[in-house]
C-alpha positions as semicolon CSV with decimal commas, in nm:
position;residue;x (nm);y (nm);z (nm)
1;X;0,000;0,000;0,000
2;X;0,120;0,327;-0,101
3;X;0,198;0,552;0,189
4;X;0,005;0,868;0,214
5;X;0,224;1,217;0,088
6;X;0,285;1,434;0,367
7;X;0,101;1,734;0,420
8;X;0,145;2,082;0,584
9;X;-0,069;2,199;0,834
10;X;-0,347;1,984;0,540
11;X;-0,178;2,174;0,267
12;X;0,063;2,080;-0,056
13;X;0,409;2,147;0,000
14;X;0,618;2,330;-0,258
15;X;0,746;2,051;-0,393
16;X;0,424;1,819;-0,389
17;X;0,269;2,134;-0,605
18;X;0,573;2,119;-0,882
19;X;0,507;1,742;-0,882
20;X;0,169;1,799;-0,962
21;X;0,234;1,972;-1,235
22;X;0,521;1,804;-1,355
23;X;0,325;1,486;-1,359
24;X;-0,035;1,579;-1,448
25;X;-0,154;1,378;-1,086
26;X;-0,095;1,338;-0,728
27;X;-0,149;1,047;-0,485
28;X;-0,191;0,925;-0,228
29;X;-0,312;1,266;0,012
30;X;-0,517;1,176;0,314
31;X;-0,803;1,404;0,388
32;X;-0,995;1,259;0,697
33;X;-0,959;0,910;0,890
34;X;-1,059;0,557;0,686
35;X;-1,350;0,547;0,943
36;X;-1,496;0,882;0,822
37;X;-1,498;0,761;0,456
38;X;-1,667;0,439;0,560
39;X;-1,951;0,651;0,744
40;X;-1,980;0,833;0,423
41;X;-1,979;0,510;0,214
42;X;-2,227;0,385;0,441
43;X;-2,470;0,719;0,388
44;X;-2,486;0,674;0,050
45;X;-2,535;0,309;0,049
46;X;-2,884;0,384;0,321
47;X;-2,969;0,650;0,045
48;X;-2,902;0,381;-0,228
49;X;-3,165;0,144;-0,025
50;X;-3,406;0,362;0,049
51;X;-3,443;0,549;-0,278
52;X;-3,424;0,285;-0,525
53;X;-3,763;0,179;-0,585
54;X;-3,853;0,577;-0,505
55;X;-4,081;0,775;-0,784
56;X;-3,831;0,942;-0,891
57;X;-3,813;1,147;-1,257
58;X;-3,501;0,998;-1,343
59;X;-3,297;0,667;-1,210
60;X;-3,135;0,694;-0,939
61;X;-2,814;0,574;-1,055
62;X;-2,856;0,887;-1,292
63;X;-2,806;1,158;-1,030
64;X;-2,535;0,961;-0,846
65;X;-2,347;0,983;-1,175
66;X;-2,400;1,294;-1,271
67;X;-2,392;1,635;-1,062
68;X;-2,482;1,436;-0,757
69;X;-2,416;1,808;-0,599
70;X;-2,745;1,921;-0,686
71;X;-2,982;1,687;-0,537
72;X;-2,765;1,514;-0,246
73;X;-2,647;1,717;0,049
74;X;-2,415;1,408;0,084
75;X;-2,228;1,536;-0,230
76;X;-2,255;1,911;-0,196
77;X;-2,090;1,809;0,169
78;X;-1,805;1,616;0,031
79;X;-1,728;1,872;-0,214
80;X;-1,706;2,130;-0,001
81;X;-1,517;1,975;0,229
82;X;-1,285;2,231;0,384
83;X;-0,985;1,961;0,398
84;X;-1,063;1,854;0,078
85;X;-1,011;2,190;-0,030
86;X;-0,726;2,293;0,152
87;X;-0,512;2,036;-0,060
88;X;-0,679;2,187;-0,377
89;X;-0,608;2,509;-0,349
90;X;-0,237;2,424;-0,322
91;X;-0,341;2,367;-0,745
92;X;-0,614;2,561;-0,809
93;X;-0,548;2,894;-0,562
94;X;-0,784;3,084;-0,327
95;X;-1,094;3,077;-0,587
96;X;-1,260;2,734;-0,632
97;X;-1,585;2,624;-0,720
98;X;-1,735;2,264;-0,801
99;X;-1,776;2,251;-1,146
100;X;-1,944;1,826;-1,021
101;X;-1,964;1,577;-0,815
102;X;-2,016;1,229;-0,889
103;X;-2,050;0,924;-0,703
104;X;-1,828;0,658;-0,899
105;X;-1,895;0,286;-0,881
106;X;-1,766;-0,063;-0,960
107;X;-1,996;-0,350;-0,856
108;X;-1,748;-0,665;-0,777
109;X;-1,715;-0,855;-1,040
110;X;-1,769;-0,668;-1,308
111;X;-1,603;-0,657;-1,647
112;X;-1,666;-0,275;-1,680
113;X;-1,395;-0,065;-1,719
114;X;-1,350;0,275;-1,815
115;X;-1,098;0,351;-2,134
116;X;-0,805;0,588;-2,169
117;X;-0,953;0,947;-2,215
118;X;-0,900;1,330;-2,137
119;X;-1,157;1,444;-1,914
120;X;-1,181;1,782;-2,076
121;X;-1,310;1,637;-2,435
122;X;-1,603;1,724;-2,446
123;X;-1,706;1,970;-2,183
124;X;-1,664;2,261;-2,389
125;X;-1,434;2,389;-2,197
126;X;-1,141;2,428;-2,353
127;X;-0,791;2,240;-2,298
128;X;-0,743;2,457;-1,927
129;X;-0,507;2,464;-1,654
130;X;-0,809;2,573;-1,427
131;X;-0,987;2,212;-1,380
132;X;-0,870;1,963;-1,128
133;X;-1,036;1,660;-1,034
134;X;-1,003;1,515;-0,658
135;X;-1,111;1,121;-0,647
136;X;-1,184;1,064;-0,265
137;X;-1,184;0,680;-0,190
138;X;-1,489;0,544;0,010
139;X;-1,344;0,172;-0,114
140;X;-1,009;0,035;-0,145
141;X;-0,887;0,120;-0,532
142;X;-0,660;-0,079;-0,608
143;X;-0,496;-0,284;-0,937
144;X;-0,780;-0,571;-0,836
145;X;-1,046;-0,366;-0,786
146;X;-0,983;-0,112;-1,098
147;X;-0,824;0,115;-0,990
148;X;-0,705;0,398;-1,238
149;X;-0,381;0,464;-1,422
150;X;-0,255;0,776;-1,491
151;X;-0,013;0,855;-1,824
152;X;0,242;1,048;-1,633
153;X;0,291;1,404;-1,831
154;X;0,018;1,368;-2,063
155;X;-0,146;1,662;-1,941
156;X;0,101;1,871;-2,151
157;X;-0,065;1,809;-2,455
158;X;-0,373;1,923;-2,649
159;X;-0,716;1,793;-2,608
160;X;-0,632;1,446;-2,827
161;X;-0,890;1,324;-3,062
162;X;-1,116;1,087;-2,951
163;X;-1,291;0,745;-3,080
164;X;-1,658;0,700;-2,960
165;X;-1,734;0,355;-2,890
166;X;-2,024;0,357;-2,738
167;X;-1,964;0,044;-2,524
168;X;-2,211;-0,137;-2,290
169;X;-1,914;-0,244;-2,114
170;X;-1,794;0,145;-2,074
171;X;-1,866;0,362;-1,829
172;X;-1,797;0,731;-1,965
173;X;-2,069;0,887;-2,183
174;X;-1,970;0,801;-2,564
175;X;-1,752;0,532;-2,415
176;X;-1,481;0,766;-2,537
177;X;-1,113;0,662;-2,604
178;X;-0,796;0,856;-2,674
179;X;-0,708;0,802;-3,034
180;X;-0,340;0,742;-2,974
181;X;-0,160;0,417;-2,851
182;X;-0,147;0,414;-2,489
183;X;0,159;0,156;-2,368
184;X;0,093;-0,032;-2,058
185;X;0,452;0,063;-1,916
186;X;0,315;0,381;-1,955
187;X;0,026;0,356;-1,745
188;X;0,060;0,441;-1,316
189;X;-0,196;0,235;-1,108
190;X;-0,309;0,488;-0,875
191;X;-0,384;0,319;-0,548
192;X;-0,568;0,472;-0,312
193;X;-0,728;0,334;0,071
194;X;-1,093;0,529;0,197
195;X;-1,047;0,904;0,341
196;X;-0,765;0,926;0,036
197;X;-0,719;1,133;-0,297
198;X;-0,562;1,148;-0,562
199;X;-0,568;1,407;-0,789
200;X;-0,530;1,526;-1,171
201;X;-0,506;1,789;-1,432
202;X;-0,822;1,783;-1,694
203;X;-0,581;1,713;-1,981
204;X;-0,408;1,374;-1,803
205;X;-0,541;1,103;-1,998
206;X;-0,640;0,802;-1,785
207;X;-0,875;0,470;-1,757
208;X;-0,913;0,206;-1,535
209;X;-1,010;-0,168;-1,555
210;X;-1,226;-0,424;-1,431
211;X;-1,320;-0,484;-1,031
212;X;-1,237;-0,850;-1,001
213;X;-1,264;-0,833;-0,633
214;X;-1,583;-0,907;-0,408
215;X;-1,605;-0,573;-0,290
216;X;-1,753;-0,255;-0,445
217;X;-1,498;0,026;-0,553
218;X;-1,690;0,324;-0,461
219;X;-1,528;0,673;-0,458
220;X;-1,654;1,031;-0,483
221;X;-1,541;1,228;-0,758
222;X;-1,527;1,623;-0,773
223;X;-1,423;1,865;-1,054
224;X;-1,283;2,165;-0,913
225;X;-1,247;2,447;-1,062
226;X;-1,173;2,840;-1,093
227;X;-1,383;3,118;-1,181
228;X;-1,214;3,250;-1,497
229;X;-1,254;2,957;-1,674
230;X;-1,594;2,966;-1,894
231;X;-1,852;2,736;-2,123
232;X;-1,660;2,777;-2,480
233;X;-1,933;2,558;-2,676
234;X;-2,255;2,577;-2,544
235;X;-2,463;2,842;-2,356
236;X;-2,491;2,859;-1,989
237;X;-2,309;2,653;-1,719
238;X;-2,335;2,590;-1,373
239;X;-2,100;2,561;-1,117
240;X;-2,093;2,624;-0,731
241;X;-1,858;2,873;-0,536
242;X;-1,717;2,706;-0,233
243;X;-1,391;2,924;-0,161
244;X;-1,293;3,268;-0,205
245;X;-1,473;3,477;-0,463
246;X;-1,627;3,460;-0,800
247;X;-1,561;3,857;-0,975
248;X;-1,617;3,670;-1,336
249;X;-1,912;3,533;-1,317
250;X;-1,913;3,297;-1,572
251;X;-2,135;3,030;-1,484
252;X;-2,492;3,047;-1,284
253;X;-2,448;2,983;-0,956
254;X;-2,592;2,626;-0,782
255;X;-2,735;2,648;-0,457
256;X;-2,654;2,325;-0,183
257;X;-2,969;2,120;-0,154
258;X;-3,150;2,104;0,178
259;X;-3,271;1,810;0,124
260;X;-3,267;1,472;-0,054
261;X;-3,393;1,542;-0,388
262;X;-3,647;1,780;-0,346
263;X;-3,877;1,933;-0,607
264;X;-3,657;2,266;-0,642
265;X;-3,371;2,085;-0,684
266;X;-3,469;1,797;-0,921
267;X;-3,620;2,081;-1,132
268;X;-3,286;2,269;-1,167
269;X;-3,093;1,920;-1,218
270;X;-3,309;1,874;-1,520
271;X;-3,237;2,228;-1,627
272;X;-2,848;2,191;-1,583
273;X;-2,829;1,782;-1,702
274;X;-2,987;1,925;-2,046
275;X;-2,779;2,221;-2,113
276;X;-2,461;2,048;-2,064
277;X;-2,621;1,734;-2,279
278;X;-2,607;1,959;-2,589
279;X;-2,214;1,998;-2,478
280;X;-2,134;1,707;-2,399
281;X;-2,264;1,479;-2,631
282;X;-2,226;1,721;-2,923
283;X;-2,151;1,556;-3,236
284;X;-2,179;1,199;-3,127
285;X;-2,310;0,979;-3,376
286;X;-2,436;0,711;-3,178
287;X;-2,706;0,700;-2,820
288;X;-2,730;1,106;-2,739
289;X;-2,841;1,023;-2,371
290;X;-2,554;1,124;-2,124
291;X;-2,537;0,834;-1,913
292;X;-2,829;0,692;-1,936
């Protein structure tokens, strides 16, 4: 097991922030204790048995996937997690909203996998320094249980083309994969224990493979990011200020829910899950849902 990076007083160091950016990731950082993780893991599992069979407009595997932030105080919580933030401002400075969070799952085993791919393809927002995704571990991620791998320095190119597959066995949108070779000495398992994160630039191309273990890989994902960065294809976009200030005011602001997926909130998740469809899914020749 990887041992954790050392922080200052919950910060980066110096030299953890030039790795960052030398590398296009960091791992392992511990935020809060393995036992806090598990309580959170075990939250969202209650909410996964209690709301399943609920009448809800859309599945519920939908809003844990996508923008959980809107609808789950769980999420919003996680995301604006001051120790969680603390590490990404270290990358991101004083000015950082949650662009989304997403609850990210493996069932044991499962074949699925997710292929090599650039997060920023097709968010229309251009090929930024300003994004940075934190993967908090609620599960163990490791090798066996899919863990991802990182191509160290990838992040210094452009956004790569991009292959749609549109997979059953994939779990991004279009089932989209980087249209380059990708060597497996090239990929870095990045192994990470509950109350961990690891993070990485928007550009850093990654995947992950199967779970072949009999547990569920289960981590929180959130996409930070800062203020002056704006929606280059589409119209409108939403993101939610949780440090600092927002002078540019480039996307619409998102309220926290107060509650578990109330009618306000599943209203406005509707709104923001079909502006960022046209984005997102823009040009795709195959299913137009976004993960449906």
């Amino acid at each position: 097991m990887p041992r954790p990076l050392p922080l200052e007083d919950g910060k980066l160091s110096a030299g953890h922030r030039e790795q960052y950016w030398a590398d296009g990731f960091l791992f392992p950082l511990q935020v809060m204790p393995a036992t806090e993780a598990q309580a959170l893991r075990s939250e969202l599992e209650k909410i996964e048995r209690d709301w399943l069979e609920a009448d809800l407009p859309l599945p519920l595997n939908t809003y844990k996937r996508v923008n959980s932030h809107c609808v789950m105080p769980l999420a919003h919580g996680i995301g604006s997690d001051p120790r969680i933030l603390d590490v990404v401002e270290g990358v991101l400075g004083p000015n950082i909203m949650v662009y989304s969070v997403e609850f990210f799952i493996k069932e044991p085993k499962t074949t699925q996998i997710v292929s090599m791919h650039q997060d920023l393809t097709y968010w229309g927002l251009g090929a930024v320094d300003g994004l940075v995704t934190a993967w908090l571990s609620l599960s163990p991620a490791t090798p066996a249980s899919g863990c991802m791998d990182f191509v160290k320095g990838s992040h210094k190119n452009p956004i790569l083309p991009h292959t749609d597959t549109f997979d059953d066995n994939n779990l991004l949108s279009r089932g989209q994969e980087v249209a380059v070779e990708v060597r497996e000495g090239d990929k870095h398992p990045i192994e990470i224990h509950p109350g961990q994160i690891s993070l990485h630039h928007g550009l850093t191309i990654h995947g992950s493979g199967p779970n072949t273990t009999d547990d569920r890989r289960i981590a929180a994902v959130i996409r930070y990011c800062t203020p002056e960065i704006a929606q280059q294809t589409g119209g409108e976009d939403y993101a939610t200020l949780v440090r600092g200030e927002d002078v540019q005011k480039n996307f619409v602001p998102v309220p926290a829910p107060s509650t578990l997926f109330s009618k306000e909130s599943l209203e406005l998740y509707q709104h923001i899950r079909a502006a960022q469809a046209k984005v997102m899914m823009k040009g795709a020749k195959g299913e137009t849902g976004m993960y449906t």
